[in-house]
C-alpha positions in Angstrom: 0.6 -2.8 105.9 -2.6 -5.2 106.2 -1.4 -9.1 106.0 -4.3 -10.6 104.4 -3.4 -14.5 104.2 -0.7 -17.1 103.3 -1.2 -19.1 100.3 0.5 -22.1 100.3 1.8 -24.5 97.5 3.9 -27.4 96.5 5.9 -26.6 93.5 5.0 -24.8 90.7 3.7 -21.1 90.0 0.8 -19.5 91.7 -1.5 -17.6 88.8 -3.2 -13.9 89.6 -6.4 -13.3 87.5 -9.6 -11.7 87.2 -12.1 -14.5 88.6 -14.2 -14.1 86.3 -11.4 -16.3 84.1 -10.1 -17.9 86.4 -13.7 -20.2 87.0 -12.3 -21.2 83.5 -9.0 -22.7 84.5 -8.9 -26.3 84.8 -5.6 -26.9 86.3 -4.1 -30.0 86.2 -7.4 -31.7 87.6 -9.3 -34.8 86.0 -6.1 -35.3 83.3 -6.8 -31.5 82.2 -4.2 -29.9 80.2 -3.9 -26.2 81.2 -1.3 -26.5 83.5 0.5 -28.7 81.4 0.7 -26.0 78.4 1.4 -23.6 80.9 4.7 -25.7 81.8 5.6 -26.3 78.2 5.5 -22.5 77.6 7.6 -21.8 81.0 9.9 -24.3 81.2 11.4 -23.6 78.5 12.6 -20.5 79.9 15.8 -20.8 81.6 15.6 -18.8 85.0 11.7 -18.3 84.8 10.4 -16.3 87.5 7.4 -14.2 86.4 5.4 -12.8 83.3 2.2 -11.9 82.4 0.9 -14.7 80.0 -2.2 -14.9 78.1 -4.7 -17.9 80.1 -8.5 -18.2 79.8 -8.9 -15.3 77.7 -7.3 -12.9 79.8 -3.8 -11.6 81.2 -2.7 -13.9 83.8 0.6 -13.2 86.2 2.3 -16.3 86.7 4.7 -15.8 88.7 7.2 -18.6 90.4 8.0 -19.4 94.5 10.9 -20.6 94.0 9.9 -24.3 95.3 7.2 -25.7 97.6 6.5 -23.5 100.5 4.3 -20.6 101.4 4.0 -17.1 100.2 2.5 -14.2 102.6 -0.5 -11.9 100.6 -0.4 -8.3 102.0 -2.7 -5.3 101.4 -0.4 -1.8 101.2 -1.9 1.6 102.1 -1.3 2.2 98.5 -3.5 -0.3 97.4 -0.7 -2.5 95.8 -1.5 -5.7 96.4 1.8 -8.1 97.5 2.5 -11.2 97.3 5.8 -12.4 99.3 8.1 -15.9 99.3 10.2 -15.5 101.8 13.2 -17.0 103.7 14.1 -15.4 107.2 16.5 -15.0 108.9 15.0 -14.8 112.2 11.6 -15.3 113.7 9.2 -13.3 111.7 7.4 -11.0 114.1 7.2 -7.9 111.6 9.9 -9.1 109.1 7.6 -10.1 106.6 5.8 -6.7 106.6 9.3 -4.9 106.5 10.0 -7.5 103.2 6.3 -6.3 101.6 6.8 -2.9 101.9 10.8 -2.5 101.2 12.0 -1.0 98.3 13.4 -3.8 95.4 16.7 -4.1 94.9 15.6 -5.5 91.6 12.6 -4.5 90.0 11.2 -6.3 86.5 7.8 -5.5 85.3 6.1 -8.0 83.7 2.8 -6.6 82.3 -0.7 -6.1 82.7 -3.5 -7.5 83.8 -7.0 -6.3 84.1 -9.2 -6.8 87.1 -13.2 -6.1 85.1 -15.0 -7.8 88.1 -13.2 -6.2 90.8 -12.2 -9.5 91.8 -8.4 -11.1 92.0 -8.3 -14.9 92.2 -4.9 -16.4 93.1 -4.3 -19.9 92.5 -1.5 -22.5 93.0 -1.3 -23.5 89.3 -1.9 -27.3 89.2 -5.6 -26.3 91.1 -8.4 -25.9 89.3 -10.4 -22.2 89.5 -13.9 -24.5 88.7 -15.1 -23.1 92.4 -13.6 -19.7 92.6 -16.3 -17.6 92.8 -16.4 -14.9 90.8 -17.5 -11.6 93.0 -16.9 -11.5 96.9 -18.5 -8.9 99.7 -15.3 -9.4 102.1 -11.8 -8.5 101.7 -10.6 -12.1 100.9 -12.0 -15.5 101.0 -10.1 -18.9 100.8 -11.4 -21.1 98.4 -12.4 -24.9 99.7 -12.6 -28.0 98.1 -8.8 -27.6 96.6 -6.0 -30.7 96.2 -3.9 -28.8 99.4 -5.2 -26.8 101.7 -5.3 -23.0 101.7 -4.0 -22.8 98.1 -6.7 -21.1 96.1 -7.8 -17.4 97.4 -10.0 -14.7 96.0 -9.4 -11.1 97.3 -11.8 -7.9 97.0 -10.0 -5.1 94.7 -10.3 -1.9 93.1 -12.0 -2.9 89.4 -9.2 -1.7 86.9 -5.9 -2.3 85.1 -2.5 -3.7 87.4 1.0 -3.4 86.3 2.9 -6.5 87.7 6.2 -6.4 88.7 8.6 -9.3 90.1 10.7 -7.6 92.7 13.9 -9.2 95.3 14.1 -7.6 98.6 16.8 -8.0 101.2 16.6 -6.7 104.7 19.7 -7.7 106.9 20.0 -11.1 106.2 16.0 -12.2 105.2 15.2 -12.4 101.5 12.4 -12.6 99.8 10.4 -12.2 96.1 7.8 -10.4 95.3 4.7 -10.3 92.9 3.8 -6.4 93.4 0.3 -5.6 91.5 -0.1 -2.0 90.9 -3.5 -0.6 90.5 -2.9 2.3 87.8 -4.2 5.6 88.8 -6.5 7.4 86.3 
């Protein structure tokens, strides 16, 4: 299990999109409306956690922290990529690995999303993706220039189709949730 970075954010659902779309996504920045129309088609919905809207063109997973906070990014050996809001019962050490990799106790798949330049961008929602770039030669860069720190983060991965899935762990007396994107195996 590879931690790759924390993401932070202050309320509000992080977005995963190909980057390529994402450079497309005004936020709520400069009086733009996207995020906006994305909170009159979610709020709505009582209990919203995740699904796979459409945004920029594309499929977009929003998915919901459950409040302001941080959320942990890890890489699987699989290649599933996971994205983890957690609260902990203890100190952390290898807890948050343990919650990444664990088996759901509830499992919902949301949809697809495509990934055509090999490139994931995950965003705290009210950001704009104006300076995500849209290809990357590492595993993961942050993304500077953003209203809060550390809350807008490209990632290197495999160029294909993801199925999305909003999971709950428990382990002991730590829970977390979890966006799980699946690369789909041809």
């Amino acid at each position: 299990m590879n931690h790759l970075f924390s993401i932070n954010a202050e309320g509000g659902p992080l977005l995963c999109l190909d980057a390529r779309a994402a450079v497309k996504w005004k936020g709520a920045e400069d009086r733009a409306k996207d995020y906006k129309m994305l909170c009159s088609k979610i709020d709505n919905k009582p209990d919203f956690s995740a699904a796979v809207l459409p945004i920029c063109g594309t499929a977009c997973a929003v998915w919901e922290m459950a409040g302001a906070g941080t959320a942990d990014v890890f890489l699987q050996p699989s290649g599933n990529l996971c994205i983890v809001r957690a609260w902990l019962a203890t100190d952390p050490g290898d807890e948050l690995a343990k919650l990444a990799g664990g088996d759901p106790i509830l499992r919902q798949e949301i949809g697809e999303i495509d990934l055509p330049s090999g490139t994931l961008a995950v965003l705290w929602a009210p950001e704009s993706g104006l300076a995500v770039p849209e290809t990357i030669d590492i595993p993961f860069r942050s993304v500077k220039g953003t209203a809060i720190n550390d809350s807008v983060f490209v990632i290197k991965a495999a160029f294909g189709r993801y199925r999305c899935c909003d999971d709950q762990i428990e382990l002991g007396n730590s829970r977390a949730r979890r966006l799980t994107l699946i690369p789909n195996k041809l």
